[in-house]
BAFI-3210 file (N, C-alpha, C; in Angstrom, 3 decimals, decimal comma, padded with zeros to 6 digits):
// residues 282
n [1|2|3|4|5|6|7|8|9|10|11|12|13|14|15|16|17|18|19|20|21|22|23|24|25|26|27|28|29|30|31|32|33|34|35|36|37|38|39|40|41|42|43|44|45|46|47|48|49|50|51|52|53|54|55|56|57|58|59|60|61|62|63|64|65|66|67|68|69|70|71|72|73|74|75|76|77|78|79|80|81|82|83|84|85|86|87|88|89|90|91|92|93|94|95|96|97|98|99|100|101|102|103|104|105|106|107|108|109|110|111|112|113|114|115|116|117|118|119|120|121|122|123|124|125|126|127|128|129|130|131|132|133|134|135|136|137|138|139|140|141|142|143|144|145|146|147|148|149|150|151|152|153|154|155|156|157|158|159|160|161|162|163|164|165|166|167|168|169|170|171|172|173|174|175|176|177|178|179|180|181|182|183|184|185|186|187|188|189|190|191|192|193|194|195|196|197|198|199|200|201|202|203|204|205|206|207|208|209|210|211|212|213|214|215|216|217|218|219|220|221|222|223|224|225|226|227|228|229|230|231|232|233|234|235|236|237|238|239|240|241|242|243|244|245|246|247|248|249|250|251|252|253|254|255|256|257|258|259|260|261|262|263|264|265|266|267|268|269|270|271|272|273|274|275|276|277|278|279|280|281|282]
n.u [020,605|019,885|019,108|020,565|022,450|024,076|024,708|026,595|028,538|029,846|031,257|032,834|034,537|036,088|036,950|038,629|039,921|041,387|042,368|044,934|046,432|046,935|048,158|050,722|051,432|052,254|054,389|056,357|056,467|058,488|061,757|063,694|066,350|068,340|068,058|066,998|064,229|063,438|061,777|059,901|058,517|060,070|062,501|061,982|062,791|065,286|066,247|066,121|067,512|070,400|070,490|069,077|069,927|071,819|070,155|067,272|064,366|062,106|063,214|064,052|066,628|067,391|068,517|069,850|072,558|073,076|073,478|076,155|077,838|078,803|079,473|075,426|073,183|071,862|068,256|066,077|063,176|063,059|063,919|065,652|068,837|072,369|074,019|073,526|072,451|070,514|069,017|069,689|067,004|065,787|064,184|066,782|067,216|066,874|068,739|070,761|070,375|071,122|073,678|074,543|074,494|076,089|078,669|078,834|080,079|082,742|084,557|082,361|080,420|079,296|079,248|080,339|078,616|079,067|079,060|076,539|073,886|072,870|069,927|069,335|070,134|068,419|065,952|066,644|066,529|063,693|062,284|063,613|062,676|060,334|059,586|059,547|056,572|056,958|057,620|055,614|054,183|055,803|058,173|061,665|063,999|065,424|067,976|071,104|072,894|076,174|078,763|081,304|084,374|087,194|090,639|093,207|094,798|097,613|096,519|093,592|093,807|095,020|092,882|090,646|091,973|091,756|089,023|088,073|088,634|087,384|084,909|084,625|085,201|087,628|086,393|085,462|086,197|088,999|092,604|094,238|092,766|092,053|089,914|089,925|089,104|088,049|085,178|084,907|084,242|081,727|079,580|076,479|074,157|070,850|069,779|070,729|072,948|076,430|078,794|081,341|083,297|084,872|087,999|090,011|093,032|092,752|092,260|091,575|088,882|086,005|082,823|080,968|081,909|084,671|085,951|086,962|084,523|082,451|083,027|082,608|079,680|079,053|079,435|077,391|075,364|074,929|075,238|072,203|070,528|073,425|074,954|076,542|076,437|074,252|075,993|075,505|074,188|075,583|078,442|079,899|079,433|082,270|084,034|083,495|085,049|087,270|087,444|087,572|089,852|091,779|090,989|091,668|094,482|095,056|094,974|096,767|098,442|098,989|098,169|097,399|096,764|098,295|100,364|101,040|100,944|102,613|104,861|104,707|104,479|107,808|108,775|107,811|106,075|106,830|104,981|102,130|099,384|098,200|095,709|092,620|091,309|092,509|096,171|096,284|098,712|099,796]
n.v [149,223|149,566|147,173|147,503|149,797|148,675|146,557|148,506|149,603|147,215|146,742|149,127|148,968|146,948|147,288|149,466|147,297|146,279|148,182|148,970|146,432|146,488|148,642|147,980|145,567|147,107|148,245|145,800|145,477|147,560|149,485|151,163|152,839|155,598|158,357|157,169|154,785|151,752|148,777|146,229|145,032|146,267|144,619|142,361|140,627|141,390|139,542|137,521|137,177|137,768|136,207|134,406|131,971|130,735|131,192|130,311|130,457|130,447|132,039|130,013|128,641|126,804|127,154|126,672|126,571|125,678|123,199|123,014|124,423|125,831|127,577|126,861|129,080|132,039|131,445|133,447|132,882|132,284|134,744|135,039|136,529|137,322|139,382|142,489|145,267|145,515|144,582|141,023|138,030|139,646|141,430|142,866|145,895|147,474|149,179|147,609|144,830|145,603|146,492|144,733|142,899|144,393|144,486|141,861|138,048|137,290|134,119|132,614|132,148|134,322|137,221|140,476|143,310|145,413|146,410|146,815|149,176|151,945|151,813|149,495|147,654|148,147|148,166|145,041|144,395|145,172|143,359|140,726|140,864|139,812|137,776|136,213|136,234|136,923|140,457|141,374|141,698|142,464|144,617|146,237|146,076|147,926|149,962|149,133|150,935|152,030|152,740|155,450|154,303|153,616|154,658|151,780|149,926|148,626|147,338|147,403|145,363|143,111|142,996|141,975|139,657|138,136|138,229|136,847|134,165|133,916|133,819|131,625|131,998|130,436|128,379|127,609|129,324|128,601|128,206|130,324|131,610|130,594|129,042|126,430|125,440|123,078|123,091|123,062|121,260|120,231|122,230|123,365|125,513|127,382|125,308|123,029|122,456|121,775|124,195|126,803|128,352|131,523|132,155|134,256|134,152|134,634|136,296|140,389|140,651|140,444|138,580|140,533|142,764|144,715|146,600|147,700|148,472|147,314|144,806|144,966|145,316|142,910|141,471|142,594|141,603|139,442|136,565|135,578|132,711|131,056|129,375|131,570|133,961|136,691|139,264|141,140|141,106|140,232|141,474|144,293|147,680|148,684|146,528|145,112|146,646|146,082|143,456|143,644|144,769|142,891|140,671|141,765|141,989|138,831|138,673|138,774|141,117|144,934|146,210|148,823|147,832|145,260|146,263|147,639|145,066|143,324|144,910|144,709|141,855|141,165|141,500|140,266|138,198|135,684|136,434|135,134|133,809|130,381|130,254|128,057|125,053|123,860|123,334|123,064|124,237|127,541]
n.w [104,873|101,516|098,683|096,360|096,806|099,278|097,096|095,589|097,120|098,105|095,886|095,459|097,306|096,375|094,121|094,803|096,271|094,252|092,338|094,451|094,728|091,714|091,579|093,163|091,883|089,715|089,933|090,246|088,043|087,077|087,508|089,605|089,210|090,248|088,107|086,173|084,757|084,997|082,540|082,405|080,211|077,998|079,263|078,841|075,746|075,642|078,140|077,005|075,270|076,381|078,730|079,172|078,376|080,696|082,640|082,197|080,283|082,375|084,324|086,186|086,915|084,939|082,413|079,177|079,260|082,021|083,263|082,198|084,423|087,250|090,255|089,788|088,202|089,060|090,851|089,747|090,700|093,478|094,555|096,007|096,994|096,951|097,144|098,645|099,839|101,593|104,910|105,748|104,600|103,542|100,666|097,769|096,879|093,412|093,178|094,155|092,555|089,983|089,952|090,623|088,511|086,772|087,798|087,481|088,538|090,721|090,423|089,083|086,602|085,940|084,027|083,977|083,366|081,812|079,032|078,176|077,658|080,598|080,695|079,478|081,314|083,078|082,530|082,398|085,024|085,940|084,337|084,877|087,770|087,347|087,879|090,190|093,004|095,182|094,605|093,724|096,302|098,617|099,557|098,762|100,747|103,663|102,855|104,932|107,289|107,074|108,912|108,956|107,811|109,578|110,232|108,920|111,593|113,196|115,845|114,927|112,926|114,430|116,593|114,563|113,884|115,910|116,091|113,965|114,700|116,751|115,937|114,093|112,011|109,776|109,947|107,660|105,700|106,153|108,129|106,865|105,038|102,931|101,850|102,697|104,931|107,711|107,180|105,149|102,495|103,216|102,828|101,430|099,426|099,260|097,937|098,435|096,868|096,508|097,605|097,546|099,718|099,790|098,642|099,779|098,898|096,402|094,248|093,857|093,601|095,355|096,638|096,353|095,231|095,585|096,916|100,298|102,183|101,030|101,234|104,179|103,936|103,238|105,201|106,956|106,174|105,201|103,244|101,443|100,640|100,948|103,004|104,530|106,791|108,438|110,379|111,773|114,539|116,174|115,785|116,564|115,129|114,958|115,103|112,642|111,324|111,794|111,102|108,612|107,525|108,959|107,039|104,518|104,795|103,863|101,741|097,939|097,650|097,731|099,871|101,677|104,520|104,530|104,251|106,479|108,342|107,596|108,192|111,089|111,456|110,891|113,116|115,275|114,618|116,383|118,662|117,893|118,619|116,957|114,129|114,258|115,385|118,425|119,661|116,420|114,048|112,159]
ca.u [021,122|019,098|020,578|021,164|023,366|024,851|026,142|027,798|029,581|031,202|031,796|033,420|035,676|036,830|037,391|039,836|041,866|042,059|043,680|046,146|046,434|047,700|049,497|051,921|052,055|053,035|055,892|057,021|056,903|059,704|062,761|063,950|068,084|068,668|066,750|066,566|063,569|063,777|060,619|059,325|058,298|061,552|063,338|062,009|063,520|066,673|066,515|065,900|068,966|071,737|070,147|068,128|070,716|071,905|068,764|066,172|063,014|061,501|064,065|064,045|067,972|066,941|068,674|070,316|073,947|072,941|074,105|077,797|077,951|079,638|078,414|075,032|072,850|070,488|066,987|064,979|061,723|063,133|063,868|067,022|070,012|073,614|074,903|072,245|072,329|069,507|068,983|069,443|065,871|064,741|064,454|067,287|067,034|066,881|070,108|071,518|070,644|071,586|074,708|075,097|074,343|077,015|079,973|079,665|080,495|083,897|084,683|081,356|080,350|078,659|080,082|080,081|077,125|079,387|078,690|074,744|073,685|072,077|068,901|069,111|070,253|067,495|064,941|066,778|065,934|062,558|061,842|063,800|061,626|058,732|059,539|058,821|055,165|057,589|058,406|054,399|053,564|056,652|058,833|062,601|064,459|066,025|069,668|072,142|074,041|077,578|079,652|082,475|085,977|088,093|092,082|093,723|096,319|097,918|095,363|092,687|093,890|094,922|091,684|089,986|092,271|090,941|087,531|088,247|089,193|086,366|083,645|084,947|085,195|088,351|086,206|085,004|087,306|090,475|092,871|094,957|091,936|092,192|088,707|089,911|088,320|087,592|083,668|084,612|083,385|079,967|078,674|075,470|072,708|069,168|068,989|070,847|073,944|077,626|078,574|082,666|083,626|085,360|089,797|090,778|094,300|092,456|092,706|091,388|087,420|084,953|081,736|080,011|082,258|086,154|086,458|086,863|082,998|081,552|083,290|082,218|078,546|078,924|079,514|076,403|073,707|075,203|074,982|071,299|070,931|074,678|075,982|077,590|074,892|074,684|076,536|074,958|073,533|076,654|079,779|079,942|080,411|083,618|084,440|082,894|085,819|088,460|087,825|087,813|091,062|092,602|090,949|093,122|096,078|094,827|094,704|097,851|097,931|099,607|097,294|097,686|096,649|099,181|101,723|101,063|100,658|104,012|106,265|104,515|105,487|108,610|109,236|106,678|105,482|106,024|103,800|100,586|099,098|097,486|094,209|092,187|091,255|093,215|096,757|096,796|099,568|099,024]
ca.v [149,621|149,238|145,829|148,203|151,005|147,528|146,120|149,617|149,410|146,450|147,206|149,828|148,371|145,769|148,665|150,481|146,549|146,020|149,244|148,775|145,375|147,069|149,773|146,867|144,782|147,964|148,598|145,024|145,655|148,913|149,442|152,373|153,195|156,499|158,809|155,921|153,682|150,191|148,590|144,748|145,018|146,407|144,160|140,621|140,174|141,334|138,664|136,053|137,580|137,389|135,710|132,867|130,581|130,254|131,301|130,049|131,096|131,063|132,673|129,002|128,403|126,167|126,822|125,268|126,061|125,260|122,013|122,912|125,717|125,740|127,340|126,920|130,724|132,255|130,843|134,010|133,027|132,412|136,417|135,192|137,004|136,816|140,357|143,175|146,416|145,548|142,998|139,820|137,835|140,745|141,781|143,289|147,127|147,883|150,043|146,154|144,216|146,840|146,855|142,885|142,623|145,426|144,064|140,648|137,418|136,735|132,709|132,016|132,087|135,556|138,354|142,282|143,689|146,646|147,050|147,168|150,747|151,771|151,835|148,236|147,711|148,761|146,926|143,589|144,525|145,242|141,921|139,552|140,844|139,352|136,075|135,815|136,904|138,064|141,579|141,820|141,552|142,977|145,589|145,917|145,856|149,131|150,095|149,147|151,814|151,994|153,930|155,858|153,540|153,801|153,940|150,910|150,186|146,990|147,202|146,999|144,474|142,060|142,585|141,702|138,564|137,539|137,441|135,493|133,081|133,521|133,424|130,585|132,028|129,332|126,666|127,319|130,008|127,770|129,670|131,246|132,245|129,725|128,242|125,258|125,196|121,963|122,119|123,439|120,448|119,933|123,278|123,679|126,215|127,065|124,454|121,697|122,098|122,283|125,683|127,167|129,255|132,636|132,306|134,982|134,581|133,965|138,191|141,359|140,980|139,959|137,900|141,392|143,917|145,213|147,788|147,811|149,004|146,087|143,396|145,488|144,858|141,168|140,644|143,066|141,290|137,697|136,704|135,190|131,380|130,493|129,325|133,023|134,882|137,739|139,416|142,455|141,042|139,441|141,927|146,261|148,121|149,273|145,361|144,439|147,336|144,644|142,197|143,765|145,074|141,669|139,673|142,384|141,043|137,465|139,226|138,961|142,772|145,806|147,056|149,774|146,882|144,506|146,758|147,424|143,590|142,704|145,643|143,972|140,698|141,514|141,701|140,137|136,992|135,040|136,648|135,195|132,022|130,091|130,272|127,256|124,315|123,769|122,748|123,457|125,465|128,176]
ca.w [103,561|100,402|097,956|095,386|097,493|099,414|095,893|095,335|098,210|098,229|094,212|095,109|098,025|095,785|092,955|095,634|096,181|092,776|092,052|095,333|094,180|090,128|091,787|093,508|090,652|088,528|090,694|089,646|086,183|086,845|088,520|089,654|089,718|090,000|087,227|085,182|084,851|083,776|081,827|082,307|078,529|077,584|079,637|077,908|074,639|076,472|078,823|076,052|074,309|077,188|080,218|079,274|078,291|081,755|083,910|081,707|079,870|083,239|085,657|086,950|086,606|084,012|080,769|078,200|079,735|083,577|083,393|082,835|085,218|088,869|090,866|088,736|087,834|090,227|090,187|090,393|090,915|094,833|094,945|097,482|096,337|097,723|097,195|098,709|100,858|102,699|105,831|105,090|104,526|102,870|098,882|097,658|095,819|092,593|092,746|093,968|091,102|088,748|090,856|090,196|086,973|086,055|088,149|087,367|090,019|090,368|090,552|088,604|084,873|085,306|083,770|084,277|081,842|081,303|077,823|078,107|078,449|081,748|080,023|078,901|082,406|084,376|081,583|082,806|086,584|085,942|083,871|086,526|089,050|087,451|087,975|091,839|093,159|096,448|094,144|094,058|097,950|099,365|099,272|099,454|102,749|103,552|102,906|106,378|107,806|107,201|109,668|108,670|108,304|110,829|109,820|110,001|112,588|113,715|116,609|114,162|112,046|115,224|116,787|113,188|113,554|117,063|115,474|112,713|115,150|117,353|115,346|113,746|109,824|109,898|109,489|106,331|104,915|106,220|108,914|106,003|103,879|101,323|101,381|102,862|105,795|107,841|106,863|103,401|101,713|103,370|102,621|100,080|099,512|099,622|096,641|098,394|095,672|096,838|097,689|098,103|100,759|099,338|098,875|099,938|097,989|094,648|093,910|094,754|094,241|096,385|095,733|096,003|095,168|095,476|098,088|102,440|102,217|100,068|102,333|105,341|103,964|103,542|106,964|108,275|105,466|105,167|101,689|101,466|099,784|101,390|105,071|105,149|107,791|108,814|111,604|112,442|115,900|116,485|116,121|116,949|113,851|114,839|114,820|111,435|110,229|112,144|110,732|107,222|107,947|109,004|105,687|103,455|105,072|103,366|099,965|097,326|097,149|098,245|100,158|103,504|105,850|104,251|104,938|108,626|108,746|107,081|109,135|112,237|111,590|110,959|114,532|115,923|114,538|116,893|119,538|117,301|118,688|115,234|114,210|113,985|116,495|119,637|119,110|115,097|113,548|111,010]
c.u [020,337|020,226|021,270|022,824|024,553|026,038|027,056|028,609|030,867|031,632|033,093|034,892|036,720|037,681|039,033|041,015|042,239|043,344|044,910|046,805|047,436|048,367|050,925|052,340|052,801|054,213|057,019|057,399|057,784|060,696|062,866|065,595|068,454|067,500|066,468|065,650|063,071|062,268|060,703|060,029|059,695|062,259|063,280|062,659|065,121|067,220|066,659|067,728|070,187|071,466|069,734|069,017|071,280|070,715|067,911|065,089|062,362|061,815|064,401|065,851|068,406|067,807|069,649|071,900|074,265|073,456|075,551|078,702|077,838|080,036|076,973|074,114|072,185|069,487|066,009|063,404|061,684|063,095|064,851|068,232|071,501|073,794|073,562|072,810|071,928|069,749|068,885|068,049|065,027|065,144|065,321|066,657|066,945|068,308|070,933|071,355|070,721|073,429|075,599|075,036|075,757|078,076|080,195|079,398|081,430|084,012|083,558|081,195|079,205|078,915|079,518|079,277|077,439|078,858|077,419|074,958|072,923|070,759|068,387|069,134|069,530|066,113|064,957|066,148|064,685|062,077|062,823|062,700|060,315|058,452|059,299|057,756|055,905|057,636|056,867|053,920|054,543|057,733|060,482|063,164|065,205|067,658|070,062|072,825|075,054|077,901|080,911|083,908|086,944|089,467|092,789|095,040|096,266|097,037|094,455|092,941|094,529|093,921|090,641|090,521|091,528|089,364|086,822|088,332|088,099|085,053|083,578|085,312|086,077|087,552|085,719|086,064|088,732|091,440|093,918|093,853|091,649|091,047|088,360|089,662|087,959|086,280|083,552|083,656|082,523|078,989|077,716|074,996|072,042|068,888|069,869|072,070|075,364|077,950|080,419|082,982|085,109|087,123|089,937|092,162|094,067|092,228|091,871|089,953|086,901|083,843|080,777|080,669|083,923|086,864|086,504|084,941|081,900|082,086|082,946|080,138|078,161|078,608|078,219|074,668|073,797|074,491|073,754|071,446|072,410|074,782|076,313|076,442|075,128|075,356|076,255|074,353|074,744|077,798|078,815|080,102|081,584|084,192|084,829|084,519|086,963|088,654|087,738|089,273|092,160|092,413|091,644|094,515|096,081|095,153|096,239|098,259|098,756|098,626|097,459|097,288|097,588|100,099|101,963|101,339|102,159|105,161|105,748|105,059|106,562|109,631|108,499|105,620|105,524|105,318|102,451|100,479|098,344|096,227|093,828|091,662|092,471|094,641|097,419|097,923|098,671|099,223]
c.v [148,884|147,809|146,826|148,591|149,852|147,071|146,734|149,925|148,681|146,538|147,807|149,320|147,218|146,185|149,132|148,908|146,288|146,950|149,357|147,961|145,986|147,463|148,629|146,138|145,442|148,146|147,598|144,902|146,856|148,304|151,153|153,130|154,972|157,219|157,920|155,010|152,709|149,510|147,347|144,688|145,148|144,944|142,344|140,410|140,361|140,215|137,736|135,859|137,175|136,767|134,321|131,700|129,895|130,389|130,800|130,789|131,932|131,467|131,191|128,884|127,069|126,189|126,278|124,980|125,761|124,179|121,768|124,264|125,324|126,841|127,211|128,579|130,609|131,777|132,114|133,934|132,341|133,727|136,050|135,481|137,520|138,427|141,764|144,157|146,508|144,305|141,720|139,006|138,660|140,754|142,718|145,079|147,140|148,146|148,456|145,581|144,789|146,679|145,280|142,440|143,534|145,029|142,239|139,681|136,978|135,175|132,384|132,169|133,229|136,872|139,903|142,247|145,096|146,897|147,316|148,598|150,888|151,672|150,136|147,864|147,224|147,912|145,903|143,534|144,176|143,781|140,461|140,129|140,338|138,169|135,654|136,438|137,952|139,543|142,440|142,192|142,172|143,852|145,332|146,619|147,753|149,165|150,058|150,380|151,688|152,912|154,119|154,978|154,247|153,496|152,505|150,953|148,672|146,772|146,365|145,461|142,679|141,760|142,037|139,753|137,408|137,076|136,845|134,260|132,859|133,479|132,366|130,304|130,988|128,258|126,459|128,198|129,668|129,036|130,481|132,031|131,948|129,108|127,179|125,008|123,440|121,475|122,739|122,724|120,200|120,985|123,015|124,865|125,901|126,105|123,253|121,547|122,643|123,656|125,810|128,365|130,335|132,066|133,775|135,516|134,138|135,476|138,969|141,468|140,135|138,863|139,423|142,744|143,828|146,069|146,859|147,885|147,928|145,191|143,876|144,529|143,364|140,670|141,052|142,644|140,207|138,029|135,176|133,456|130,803|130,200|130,737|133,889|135,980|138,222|140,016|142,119|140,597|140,385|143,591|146,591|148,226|147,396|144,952|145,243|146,534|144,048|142,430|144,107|143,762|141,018|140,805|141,749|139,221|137,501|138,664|139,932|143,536|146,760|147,979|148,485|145,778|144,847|147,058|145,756|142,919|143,120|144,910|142,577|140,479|141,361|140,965|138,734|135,941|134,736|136,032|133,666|131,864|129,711|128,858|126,498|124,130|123,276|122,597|124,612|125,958|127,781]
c.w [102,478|100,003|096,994|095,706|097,951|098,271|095,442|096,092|097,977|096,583|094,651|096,433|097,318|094,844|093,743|095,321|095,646|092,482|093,021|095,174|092,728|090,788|091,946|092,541|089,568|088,752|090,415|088,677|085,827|087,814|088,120|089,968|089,272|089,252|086,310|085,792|084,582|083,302|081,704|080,683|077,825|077,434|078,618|077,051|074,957|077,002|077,755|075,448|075,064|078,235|080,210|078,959|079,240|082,568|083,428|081,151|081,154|084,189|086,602|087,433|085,694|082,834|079,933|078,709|081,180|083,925|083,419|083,423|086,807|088,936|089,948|089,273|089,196|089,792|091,037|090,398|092,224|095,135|095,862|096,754|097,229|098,241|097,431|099,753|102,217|104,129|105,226|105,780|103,995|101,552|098,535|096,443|094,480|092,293|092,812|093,023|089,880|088,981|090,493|089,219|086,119|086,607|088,102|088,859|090,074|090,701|090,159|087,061|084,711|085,308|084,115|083,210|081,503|079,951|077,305|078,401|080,183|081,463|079,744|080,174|083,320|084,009|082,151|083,962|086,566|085,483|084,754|087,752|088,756|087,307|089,098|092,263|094,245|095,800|094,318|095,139|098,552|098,512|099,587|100,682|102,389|103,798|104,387|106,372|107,973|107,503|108,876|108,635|108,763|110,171|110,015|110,273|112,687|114,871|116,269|113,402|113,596|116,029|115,740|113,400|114,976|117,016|114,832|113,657|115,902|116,977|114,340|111,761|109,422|109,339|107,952|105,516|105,336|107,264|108,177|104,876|102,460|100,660|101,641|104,142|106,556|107,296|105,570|102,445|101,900|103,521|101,482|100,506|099,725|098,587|097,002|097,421|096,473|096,940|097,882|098,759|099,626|099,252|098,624|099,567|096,371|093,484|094,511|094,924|095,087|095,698|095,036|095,905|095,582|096,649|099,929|102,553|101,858|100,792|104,007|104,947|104,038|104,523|108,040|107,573|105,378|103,364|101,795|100,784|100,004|102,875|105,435|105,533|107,966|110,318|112,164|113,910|116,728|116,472|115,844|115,260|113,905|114,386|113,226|110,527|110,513|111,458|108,910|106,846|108,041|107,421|104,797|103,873|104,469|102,127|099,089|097,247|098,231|098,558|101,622|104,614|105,470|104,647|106,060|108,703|108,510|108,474|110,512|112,609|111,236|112,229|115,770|116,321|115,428|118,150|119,004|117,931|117,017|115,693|113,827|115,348|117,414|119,353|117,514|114,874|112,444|109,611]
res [x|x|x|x|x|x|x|x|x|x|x|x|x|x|x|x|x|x|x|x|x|x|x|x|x|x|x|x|x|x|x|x|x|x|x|x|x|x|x|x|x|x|x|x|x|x|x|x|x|x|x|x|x|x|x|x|x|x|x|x|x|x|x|x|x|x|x|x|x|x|x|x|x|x|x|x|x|x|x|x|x|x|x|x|x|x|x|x|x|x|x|x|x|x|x|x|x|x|x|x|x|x|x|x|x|x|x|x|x|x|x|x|x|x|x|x|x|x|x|x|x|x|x|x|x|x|x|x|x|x|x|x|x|x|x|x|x|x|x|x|x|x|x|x|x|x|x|x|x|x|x|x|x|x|x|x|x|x|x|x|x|x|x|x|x|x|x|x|x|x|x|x|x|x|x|x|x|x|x|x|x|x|x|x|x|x|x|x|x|x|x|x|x|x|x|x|x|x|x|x|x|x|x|x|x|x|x|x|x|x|x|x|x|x|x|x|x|x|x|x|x|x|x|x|x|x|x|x|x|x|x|x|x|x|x|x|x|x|x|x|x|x|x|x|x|x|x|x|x|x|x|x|x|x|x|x|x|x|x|x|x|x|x|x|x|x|x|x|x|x|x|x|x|x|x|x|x|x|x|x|x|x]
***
């Protein structure tokens, strides 16, 4: 090969990884929820406006009100996010942090973003994602499969309770669901900072949502940056709907598995051995 023809070669190979190279990085600078598509550019002065005072200038979890905040913000320029669709270890969707930004975290100091438009929304998405290189190089994980829920029955909801017990959720979510757990207090995160296991009698939301469906997912993505793993290798689907079934019976709430759970014990209670270590009552 001539030098000339040579230098146009590799020119032009380098030409192609540049532009594969942009394309990926462009993808960071959007989001995509639905027909709406959110805009980096947009999204900045946004962020400055409602975000940065807890997350920081630089997505660090840095800013000026981080210091009196328990739990403290996310620090996205890890890209590890609690509440996600996908497998856990992987990058959550688009439609998810659209999804988290709009409902809020209950027991933390970050609110629903109802009153943004979806437009403004989708802006924020796009400009948090350009705080970790991960959004550049990788893609997100693909939505889990949720099977159909299964009615519940007292079946359901006492096999749900058998696996509370055997997979040991007790120790951290306490064997009434209170949070108080034996290894409550020596939990942290991926940052090394105290962490609190969910109460279950503290009302009706979740960390990631409200419904049977959204505490079904918890359990099959683990919520990333916490102790709480995933389970998906570990329990059946039909299970995962058990044991969603039993934690409603933890709730304050009048909910269809409360009320199987009540008329059961009613009659019944005290067939239950108690959950916890050997010997403990409930």
């Amino acid at each position: 090969m001539r030098p000339c023809t040579r230098w146009m070669a590799v020119a032009s190979g380098w030409g192609v990884l540049l532009c594969a190279t942009g394309a990926t990085a462009a993808r960071a600078q959007e989001s995509h929820i639905g027909a709406v598509t959110g805009h980096a550019a947009a999204g900045k002065p946004l962020y400055t406006r409602y975000c940065a005072g807890c997350h920081g200038d630089d997505g660090d979890a840095r800013g000026e009100n981080a210091q009196w905040i328990d739990p403290k913000p996310r620090d996205f320029t890890l890209a590890v996010f609690k509440c996600r669709s996908t497998p856990t270890g992987s990058l959550p969707t688009d439609q998810d942090l659209f999804d988290a930004m709009t409902r809020g975290f209950v027991t933390t100091n970050m609110p629903p973003w109802l009153p943004l438009t979806d437009q403004t929304r989708a802006d924020l998405v796009a400009y948090i994602k350009t705080f970790s290189p991960k959004w550049k190089t990788a893609k997100a994980g693909t939505p889990i499969s949720i099977p159909a829920e299964p009615a519940p029955t007292i079946q359901s909801i006492l096999h749900g309770r058998e696996l509370f017990q055997k997979m040991e959720c007790w120790k951290c979510h306490g064997p009434t669901g209170h949070g108080d757990g034996p290894s409550a207090a020596t939990l942290t995160d991926n940052k090394d900072l105290p962490i609190h296991p969910y109460d279950f009698s503290s009302g009706s939301r979740f960390m990631c949502g409200v419904t049977n469906r959204d505490l079904y997912k918890i359990f099959m993505t683990g919520l990333d940056g916490t102790p709480m793993p995933s389970f998906a290798d570990d329990i059946k689907p039909a299970d995962g709907w058990d044991l969603v079934h039993f934690l409603r019976t933890l709730q304050p709430l009048s909910t269809p598995e409360a009320a199987i759970w009540r008329a059961w014990l009613a009659s019944h209670a005290n067939e239950l051995k108690p959950i916890g270590p050997p010997g403990s009552g409930q």
